[in-house]
RODRENNU-148498 format. One record per atom (N, C-alpha, C): x, z, y; residue number from 1. Coordinates in steps of 0.1 Angstrom, whole numbers, plus 5000, padded with zeros to 4 digits. Example, Ala and Ser with C-alpha at 12.3 -4.5 7.8 and 13.67 -1.06 7.14 Angstrom:
2
<px = 5132; pz = 5078; py = 4943; nr = 1>
<px = 5123; pz = 5078; py = 4955; nr = 1>
<px = 5132; pz = 5078; py = 4967; nr = 1>
<px = 5128; pz = 5071; py = 4978; nr = 2>
<px = 5137; pz = 5071; py = 4989; nr = 2>
<px = 5129; pz = 5079; py = 5000; nr = 2>
//
This chain:
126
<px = 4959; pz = 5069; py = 4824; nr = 1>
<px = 4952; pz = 5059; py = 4832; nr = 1>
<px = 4950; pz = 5064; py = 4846; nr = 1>
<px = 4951; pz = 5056; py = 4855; nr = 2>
<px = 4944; pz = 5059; py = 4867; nr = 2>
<px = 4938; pz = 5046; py = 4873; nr = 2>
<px = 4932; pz = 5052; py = 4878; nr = 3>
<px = 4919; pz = 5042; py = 4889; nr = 3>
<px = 4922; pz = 5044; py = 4900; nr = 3>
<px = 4924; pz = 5035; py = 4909; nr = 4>
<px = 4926; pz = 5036; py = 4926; nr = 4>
<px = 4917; pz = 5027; py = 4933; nr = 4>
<px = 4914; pz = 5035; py = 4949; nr = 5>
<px = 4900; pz = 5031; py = 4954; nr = 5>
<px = 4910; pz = 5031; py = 4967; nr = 5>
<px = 4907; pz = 5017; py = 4975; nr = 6>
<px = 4911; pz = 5016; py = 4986; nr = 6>
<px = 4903; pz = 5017; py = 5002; nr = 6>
<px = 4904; pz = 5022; py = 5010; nr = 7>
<px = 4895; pz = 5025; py = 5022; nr = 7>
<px = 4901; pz = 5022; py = 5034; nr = 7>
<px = 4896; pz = 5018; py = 5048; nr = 8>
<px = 4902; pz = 5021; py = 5052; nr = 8>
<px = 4909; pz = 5007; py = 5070; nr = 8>
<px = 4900; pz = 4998; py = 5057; nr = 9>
<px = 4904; pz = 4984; py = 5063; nr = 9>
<px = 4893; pz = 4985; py = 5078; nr = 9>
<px = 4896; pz = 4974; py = 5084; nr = 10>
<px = 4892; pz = 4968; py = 5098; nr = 10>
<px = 4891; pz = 4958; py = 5106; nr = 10>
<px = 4885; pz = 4957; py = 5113; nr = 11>
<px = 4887; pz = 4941; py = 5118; nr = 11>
<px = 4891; pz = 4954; py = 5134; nr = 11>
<px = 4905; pz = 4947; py = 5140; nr = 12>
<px = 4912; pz = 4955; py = 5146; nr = 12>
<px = 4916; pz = 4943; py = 5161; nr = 12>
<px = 4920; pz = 4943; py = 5171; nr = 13>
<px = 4927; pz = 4936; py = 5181; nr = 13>
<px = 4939; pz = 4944; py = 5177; nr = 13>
<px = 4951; pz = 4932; py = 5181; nr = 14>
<px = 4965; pz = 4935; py = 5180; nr = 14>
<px = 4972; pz = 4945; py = 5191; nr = 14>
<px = 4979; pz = 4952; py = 5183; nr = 15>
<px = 4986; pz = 4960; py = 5190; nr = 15>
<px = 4979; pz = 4976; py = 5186; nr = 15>
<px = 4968; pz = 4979; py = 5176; nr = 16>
<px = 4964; pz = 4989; py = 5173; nr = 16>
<px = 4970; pz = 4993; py = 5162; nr = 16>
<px = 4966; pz = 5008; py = 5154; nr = 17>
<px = 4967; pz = 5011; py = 5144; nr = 17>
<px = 4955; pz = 5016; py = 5141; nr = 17>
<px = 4963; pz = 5009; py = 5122; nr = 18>
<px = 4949; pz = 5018; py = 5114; nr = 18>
<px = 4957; pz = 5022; py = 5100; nr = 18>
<px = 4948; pz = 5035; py = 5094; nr = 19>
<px = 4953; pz = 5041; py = 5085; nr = 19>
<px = 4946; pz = 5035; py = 5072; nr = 19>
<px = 4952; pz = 5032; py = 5061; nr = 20>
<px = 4946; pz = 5028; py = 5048; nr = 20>
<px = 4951; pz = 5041; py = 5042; nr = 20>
<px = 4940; pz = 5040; py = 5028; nr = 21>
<px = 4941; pz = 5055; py = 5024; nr = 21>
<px = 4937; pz = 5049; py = 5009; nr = 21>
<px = 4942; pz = 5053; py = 4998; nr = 22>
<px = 4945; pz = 5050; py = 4987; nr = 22>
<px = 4940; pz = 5064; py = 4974; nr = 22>
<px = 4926; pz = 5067; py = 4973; nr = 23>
<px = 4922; pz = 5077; py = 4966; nr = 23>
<px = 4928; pz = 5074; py = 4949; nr = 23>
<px = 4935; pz = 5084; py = 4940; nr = 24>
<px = 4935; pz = 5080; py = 4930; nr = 24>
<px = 4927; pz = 5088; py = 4916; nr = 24>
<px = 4928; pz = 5081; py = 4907; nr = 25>
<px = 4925; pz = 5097; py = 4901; nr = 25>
<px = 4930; pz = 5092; py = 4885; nr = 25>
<px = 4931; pz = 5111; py = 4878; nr = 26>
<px = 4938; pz = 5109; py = 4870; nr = 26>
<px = 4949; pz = 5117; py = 4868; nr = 26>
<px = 4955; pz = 5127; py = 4860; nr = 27>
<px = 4957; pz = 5136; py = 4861; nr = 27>
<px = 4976; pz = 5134; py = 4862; nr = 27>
<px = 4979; pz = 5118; py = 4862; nr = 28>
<px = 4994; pz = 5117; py = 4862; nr = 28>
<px = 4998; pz = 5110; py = 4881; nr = 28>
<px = 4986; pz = 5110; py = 4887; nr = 29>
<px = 4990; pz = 5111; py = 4897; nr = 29>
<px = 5006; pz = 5108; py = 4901; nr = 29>
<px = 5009; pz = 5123; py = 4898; nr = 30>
<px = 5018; pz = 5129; py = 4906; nr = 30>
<px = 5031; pz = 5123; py = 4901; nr = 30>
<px = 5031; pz = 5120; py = 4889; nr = 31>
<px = 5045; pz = 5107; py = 4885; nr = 31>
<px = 5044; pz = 5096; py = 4884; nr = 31>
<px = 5033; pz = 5091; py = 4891; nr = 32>
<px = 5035; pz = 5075; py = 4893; nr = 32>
<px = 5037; pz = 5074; py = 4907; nr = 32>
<px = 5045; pz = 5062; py = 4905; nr = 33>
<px = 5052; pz = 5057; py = 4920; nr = 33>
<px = 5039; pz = 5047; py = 4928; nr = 33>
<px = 5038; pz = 5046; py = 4941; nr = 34>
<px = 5028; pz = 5039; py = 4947; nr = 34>
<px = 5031; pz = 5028; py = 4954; nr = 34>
<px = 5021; pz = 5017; py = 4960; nr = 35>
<px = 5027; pz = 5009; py = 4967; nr = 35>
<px = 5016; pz = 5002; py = 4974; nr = 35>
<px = 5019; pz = 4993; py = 4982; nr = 36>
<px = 5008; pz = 4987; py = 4985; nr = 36>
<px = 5011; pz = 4966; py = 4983; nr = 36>
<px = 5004; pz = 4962; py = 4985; nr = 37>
<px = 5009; pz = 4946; py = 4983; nr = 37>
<px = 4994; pz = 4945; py = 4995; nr = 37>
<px = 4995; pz = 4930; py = 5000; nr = 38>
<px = 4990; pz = 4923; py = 5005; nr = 38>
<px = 4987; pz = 4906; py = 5001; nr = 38>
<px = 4977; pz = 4904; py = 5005; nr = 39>
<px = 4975; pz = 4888; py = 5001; nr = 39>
<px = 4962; pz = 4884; py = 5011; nr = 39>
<px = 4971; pz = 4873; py = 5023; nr = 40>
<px = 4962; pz = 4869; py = 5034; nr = 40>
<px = 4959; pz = 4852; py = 5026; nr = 40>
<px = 4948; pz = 4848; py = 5035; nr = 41>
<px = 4940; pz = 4838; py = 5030; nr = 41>
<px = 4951; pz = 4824; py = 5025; nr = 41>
<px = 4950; pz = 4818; py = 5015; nr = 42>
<px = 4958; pz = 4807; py = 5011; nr = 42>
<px = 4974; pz = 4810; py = 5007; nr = 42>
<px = 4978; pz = 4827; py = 5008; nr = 43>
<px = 4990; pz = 4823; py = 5004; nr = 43>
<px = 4991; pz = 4834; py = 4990; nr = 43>
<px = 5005; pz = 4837; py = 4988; nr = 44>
<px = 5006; pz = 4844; py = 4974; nr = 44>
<px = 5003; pz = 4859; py = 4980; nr = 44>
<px = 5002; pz = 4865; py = 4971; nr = 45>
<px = 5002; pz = 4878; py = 4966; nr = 45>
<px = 5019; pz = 4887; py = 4973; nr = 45>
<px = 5017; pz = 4896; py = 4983; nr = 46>
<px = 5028; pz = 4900; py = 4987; nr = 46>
<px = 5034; pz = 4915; py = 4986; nr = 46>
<px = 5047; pz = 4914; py = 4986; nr = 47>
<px = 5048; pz = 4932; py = 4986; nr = 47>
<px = 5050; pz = 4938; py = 5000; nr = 47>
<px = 5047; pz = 4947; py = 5006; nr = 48>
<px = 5045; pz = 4955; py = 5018; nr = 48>
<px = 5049; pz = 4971; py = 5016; nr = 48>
<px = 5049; pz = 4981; py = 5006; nr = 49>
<px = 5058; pz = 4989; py = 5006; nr = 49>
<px = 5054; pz = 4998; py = 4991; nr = 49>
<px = 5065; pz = 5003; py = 4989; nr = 50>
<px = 5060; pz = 5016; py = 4978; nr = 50>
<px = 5074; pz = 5029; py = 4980; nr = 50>
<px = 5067; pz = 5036; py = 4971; nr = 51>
<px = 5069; pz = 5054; py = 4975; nr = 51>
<px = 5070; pz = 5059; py = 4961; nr = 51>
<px = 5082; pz = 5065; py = 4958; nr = 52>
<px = 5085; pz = 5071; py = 4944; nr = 52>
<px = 5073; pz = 5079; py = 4942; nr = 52>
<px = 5072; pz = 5087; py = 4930; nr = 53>
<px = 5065; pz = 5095; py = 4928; nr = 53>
<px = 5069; pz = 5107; py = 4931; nr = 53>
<px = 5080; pz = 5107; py = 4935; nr = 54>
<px = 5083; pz = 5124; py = 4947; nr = 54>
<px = 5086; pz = 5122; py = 4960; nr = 54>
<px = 5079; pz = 5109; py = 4966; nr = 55>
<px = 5080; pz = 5110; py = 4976; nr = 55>
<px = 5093; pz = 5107; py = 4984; nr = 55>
<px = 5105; pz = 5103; py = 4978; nr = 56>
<px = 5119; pz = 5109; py = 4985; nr = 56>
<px = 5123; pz = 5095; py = 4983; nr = 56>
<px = 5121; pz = 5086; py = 4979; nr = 57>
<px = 5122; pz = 5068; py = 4980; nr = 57>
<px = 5115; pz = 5063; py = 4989; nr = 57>
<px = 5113; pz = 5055; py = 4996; nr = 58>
<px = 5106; pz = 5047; py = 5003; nr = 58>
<px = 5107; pz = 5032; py = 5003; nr = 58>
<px = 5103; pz = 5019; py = 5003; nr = 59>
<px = 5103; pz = 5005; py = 5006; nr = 59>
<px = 5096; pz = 4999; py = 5013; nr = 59>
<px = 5101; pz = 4993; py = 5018; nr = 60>
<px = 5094; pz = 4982; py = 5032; nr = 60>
<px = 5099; pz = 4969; py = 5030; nr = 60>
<px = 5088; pz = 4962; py = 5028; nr = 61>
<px = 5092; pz = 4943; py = 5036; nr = 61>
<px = 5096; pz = 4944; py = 5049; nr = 61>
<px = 5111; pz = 4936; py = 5048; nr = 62>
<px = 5114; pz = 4929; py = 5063; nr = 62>
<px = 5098; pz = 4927; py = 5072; nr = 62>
<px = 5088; pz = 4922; py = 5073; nr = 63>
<px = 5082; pz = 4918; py = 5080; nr = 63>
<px = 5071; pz = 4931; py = 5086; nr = 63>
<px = 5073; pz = 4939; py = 5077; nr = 64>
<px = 5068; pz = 4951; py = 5082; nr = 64>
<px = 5072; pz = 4965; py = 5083; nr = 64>
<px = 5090; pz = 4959; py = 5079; nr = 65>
<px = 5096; pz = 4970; py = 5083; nr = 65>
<px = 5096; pz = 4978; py = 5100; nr = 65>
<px = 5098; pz = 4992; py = 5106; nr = 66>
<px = 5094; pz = 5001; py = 5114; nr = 66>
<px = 5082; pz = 4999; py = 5121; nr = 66>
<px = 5071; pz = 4992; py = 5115; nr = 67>
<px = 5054; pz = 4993; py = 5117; nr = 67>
<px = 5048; pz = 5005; py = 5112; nr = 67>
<px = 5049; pz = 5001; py = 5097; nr = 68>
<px = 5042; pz = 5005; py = 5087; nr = 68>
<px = 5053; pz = 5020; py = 5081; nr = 68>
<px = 5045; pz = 5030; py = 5075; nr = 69>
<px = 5051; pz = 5038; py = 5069; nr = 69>
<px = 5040; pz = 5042; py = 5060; nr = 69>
<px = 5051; pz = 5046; py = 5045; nr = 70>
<px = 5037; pz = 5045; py = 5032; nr = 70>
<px = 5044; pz = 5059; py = 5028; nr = 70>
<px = 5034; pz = 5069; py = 5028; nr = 71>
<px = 5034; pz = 5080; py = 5024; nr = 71>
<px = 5025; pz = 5086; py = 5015; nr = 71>
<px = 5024; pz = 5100; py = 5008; nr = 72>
<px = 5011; pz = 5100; py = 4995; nr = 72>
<px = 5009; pz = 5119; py = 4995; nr = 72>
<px = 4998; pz = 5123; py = 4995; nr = 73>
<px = 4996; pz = 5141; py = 4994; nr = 73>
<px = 4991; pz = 5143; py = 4979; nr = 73>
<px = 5004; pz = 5147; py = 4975; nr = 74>
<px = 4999; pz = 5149; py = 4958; nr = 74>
<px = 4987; pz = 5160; py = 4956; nr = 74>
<px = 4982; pz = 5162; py = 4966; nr = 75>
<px = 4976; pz = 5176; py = 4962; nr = 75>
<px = 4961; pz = 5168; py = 4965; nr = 75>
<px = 4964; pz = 5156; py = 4969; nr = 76>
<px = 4948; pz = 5155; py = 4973; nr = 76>
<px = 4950; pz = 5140; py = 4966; nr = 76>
<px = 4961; pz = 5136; py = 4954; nr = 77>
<px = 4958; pz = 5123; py = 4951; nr = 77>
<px = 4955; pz = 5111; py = 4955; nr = 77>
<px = 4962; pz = 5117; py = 4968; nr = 78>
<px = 4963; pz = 5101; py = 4981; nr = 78>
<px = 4969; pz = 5092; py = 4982; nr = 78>
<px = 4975; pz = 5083; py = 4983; nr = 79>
<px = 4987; pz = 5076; py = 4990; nr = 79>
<px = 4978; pz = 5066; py = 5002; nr = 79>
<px = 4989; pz = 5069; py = 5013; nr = 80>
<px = 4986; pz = 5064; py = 5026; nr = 80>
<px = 4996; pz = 5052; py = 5030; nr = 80>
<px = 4987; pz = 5042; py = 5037; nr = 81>
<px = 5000; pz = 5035; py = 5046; nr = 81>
<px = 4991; pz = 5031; py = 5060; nr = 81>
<px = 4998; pz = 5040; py = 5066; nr = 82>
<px = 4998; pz = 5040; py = 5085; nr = 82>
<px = 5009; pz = 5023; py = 5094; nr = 82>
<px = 4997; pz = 5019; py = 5093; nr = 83>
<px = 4998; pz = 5003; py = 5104; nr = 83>
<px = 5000; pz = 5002; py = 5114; nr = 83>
<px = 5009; pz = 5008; py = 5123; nr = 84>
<px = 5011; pz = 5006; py = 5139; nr = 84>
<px = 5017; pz = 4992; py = 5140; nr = 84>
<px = 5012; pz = 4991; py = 5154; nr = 85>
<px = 5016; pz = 4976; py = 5161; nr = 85>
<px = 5010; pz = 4965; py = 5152; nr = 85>
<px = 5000; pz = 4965; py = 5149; nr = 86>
<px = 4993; pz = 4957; py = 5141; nr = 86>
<px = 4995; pz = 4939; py = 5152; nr = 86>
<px = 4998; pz = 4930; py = 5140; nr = 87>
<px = 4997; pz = 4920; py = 5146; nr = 87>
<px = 4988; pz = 4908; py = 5137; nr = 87>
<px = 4981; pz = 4898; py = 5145; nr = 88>
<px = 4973; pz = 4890; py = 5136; nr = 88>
<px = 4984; pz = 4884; py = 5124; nr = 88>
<px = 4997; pz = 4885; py = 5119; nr = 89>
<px = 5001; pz = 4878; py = 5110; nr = 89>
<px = 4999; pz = 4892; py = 5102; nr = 89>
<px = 4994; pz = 4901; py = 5102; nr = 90>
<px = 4994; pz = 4912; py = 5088; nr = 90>
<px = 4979; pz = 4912; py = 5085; nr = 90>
<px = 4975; pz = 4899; py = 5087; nr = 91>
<px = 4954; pz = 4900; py = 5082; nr = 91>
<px = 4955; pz = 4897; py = 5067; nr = 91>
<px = 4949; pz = 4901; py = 5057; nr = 92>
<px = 4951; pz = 4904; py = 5041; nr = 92>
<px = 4942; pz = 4913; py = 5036; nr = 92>
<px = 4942; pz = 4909; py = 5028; nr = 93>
<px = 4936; pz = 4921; py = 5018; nr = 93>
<px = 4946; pz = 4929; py = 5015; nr = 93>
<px = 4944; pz = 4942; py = 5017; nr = 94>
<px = 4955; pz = 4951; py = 5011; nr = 94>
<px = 4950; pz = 4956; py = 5000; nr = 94>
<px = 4961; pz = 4957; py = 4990; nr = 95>
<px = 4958; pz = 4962; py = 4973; nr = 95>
<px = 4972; pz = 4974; py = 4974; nr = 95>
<px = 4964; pz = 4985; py = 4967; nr = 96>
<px = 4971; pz = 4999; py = 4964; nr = 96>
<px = 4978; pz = 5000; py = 4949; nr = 96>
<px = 4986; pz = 4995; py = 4947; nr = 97>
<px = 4993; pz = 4995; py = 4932; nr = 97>
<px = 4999; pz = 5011; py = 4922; nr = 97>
<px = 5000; pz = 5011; py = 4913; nr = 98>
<px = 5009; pz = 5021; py = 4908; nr = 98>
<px = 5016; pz = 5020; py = 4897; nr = 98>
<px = 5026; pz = 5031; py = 4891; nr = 99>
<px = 5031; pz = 5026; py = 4876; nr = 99>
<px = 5039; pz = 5041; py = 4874; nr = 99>
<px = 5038; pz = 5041; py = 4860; nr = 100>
<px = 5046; pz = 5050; py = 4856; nr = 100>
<px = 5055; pz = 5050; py = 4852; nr = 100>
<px = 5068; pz = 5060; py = 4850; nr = 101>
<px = 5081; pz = 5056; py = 4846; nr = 101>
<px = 5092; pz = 5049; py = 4856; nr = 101>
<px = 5090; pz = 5049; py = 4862; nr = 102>
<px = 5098; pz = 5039; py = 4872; nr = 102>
<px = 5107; pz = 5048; py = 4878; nr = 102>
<px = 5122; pz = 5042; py = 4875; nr = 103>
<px = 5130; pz = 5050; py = 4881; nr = 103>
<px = 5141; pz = 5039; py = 4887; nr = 103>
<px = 5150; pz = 5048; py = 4895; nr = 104>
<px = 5157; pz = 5039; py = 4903; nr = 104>
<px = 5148; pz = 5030; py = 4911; nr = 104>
<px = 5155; pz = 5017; py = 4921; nr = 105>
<px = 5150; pz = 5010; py = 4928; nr = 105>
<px = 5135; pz = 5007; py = 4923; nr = 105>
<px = 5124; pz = 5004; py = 4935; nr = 106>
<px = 5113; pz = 5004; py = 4925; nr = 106>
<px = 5107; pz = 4989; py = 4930; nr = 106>
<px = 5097; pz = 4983; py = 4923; nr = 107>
<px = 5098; pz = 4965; py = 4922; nr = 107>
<px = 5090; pz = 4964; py = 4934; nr = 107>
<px = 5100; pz = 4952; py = 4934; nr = 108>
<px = 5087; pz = 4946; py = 4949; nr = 108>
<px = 5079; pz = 4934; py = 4943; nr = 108>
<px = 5078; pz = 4931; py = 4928; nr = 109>
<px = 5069; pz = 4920; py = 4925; nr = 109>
<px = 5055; pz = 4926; py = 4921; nr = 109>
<px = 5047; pz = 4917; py = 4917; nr = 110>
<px = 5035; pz = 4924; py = 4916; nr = 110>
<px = 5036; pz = 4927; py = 4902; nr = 110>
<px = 5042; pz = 4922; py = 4893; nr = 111>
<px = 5040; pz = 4925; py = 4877; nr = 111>
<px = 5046; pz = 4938; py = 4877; nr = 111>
<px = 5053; pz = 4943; py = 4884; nr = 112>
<px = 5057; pz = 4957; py = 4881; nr = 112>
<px = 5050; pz = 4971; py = 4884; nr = 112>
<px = 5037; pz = 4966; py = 4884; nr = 113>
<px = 5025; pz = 4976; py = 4885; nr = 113>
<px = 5019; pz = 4970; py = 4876; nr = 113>
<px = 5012; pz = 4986; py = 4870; nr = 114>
<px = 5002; pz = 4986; py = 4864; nr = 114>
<px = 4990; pz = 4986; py = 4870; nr = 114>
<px = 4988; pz = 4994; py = 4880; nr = 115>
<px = 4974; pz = 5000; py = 4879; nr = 115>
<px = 4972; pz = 4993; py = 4897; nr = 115>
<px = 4963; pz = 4988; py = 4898; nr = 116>
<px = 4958; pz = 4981; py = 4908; nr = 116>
<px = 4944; pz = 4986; py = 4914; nr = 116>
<px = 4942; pz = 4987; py = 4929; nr = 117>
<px = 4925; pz = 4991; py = 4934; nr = 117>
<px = 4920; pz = 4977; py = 4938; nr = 117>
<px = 4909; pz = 4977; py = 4943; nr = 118>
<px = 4901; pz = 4961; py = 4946; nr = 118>
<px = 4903; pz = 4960; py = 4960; nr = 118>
<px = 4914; pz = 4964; py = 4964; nr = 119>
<px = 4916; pz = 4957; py = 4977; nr = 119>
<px = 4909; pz = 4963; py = 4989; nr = 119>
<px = 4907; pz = 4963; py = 5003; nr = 120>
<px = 4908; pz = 4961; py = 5011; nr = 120>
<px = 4910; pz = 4953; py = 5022; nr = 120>
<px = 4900; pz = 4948; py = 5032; nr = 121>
<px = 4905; pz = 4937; py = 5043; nr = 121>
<px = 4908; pz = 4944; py = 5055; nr = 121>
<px = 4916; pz = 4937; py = 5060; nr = 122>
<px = 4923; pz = 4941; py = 5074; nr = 122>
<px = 4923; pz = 4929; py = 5080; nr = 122>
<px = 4917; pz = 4927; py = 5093; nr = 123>
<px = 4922; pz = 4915; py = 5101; nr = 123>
<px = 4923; pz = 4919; py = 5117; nr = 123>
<px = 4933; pz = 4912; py = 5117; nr = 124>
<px = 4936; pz = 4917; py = 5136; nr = 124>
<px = 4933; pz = 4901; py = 5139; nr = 124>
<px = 4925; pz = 4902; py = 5151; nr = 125>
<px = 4923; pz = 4893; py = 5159; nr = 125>
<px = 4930; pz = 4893; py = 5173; nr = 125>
<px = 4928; pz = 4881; py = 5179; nr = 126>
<px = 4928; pz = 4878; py = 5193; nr = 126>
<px = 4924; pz = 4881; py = 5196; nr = 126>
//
């Protein structure tokens, strides 16, 4: 089992960065793959990126591909995702996902995580 706790969020003007930080716990950590999803007001649930459990995979949504980069310090049961060029269309709640077993390509829907944190808000203003 793991539990994840998300931190991290802001109310930001565009064009800044902010770091979300994704504490887990739980001693399988280190072979579950991570991700992040987003869900801004009135629309669905979205995928925004995830990160094998060694680190050596990466994924990005088109819409936030070379912004965002999602990275994780096994040693401190982290997983991070760094927001540059923040723009008011990435305002959401961010949710930190996980799963175990996952090999090859890893899912960009949401059923393909297990383990979910309670979110985070992020809004960039005008």
């Amino acid at each position: 089992q793991v539990q994840l706790v998300e931190s991290g969020g802001g109310l930001v003007q565009p064009g800044v960065s902010l770091r979300l930080s994704c504490a887990a716990s739980g001693r399988t950590f280190r072979t579950t793959a991570m991700g992040w999803f987003r869900q801004a007001p009135g629309k669905e649930r979205e995928f925004v990126a995830a990160l094998s459990w060694s680190g050596d995979s990466t994924y990005y949504a088109d819409s936030v591909k070379g912004r965002f980069t999602i990275s994780r310090d096994n040693a401190k049961n982290t997983v991070y995702l760094q927001m540059d060029s923040l723009k008011p269309e990435d305002t959401a709640v961010y949710y930190c996902v996980g799963a175990h077993g996952l090999v090859g390509r890893l899912p960009q829907d949401a059923a393909g995580y297990t383990y979910w944190g309670q979110g985070t808000q992020v809004t960039v203003f005008s």
